[in-house]
C-alpha positions, 0 to 999 in steps of 0.5 A: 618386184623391188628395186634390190631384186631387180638390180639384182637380176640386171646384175646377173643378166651382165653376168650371165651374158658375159659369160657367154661372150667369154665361152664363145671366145674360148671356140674360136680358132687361134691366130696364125701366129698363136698356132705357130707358136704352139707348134714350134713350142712343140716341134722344138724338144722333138726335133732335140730329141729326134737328133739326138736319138739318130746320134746315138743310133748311129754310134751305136751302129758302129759301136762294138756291143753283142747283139743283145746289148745293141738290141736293147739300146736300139728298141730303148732309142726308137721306143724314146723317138716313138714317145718323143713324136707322139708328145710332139702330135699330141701338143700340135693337135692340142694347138688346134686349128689355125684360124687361116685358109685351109686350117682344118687341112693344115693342122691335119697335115701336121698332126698326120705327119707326127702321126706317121712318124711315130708309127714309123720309130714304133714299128722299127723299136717292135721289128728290132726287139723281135729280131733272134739275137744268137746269129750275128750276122743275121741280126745285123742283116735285120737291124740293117733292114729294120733301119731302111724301112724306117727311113722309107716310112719317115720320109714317106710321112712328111709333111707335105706343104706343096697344096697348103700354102698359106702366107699368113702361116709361113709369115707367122713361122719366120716372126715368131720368136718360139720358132726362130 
C-alpha cells in the first residue's frame, strides 16, 4: 500500500473513532442542571396555561351563559389543560434522565404526574361534554360533580417528592435561570 492510501486510512480511522466517541456522547444521561432546565422550560407555559384556564373556569362558573354555551366553553378550556399537560409531559420526558441518584425514578415521577394530570382535565372535558344540557339544574349538578372529581384526581396525581430527594437536583431547580 502507498503512503497516500495509508494516510488515507489513519485519516478515516480518526474520523471514524471520533465519531464514535461524539455518538456515545449523544447516550449519556444530561446533568442536573441541564435536566432541570429542560423541565422548567417545560413546566413554565404549562403552569401560564394551567392558570390561566382555571381563571376562565372559574368566571365562567359564575358567569351567566345557558348551559350549551357554559359546556362548550368548559369542554374548550379542559380540552386546552389536557393538551397543554400533555405538551408539558412530552417535552419533560424528551428531557430524559437526569444523570443523579434516582434519575430513572425521578424522571418517571414527573413525567407520571404530567401524565395523571392530563387524564384528569380529559376525563372532566369527556364527562362535561356528555352532561344533557335541557335541565338546568341537573347540568349544573353535574359540572359541580365533574369539577371535584377533577381537583381529586389533579391532586391525587402530583408529584410526590417525599422518597426522591435528590440535592444535586433541588440545587439545580433554585440556580437555574429557566426556572427562577
Amino acid at each position: 500500500m502507498c503512503t497516500r492510501q495509508w494516510a488515507a486510512a489513519r485519516k478515516l480511522t480518526v474520523v471514524l473513532a471520533t465519531l464514535v466517541l461524539l455518538m456515545a456522547g449523544c447516550g449519556a444521561d444530561p446533568s442536573a442542571r441541564v435536566w432541570a432546565a429542560s423541565v422548567c422550560k417545560a413546566l413554565t407555559p404549562w403552569r401560564t396555561t394551567i392558570a390561566t384556564l382555571t381563571s376562565s373556569t372559574e368566571q365562567q362558573m359564575r358567569a351567566q351563559t345557558t348551559p350549551a354555551q357554559a359546556q362548550e366553553n368548559l369542554v374548550r378550556l379542559f380540552a386546552g389543560a389536557e393538551q397543554a399537560s400533555e405538551t408539558a409531559r412530552s417535552r419533560v420526558a424528551d428531557a430524559g434522565v437526569p444523570d443523579v441518584e434516582q434519575g430513572e425514578e425521578i424522571s418517571a415521577a414527573f413525567v407520571a404526574a404530567l401524565a395523571g394530570m392530563r387524564d384528569a382535565y380529559g376525563k372532566a372535558r369527556r364527562t362535561i361534554d356528555e352532561l344533557d344540557t335541557g335541565d338546568d339544574e341537573a347540568f349544573y349538578a353535574g359540572v359541580d360533580t365533574a369539577v371535584q372529581v377533577l381537583n381529586a384526581e389533579y391532586d391525587a396525581s402530583g408529584l410526590d417528592t417525599g422518597g426522591l430527594n435528590s440535592e444535586e437536583l433541588q440545587e439545580a431547580f433554585d440556580e437555574v435561570p429557566e426556572c427562577r
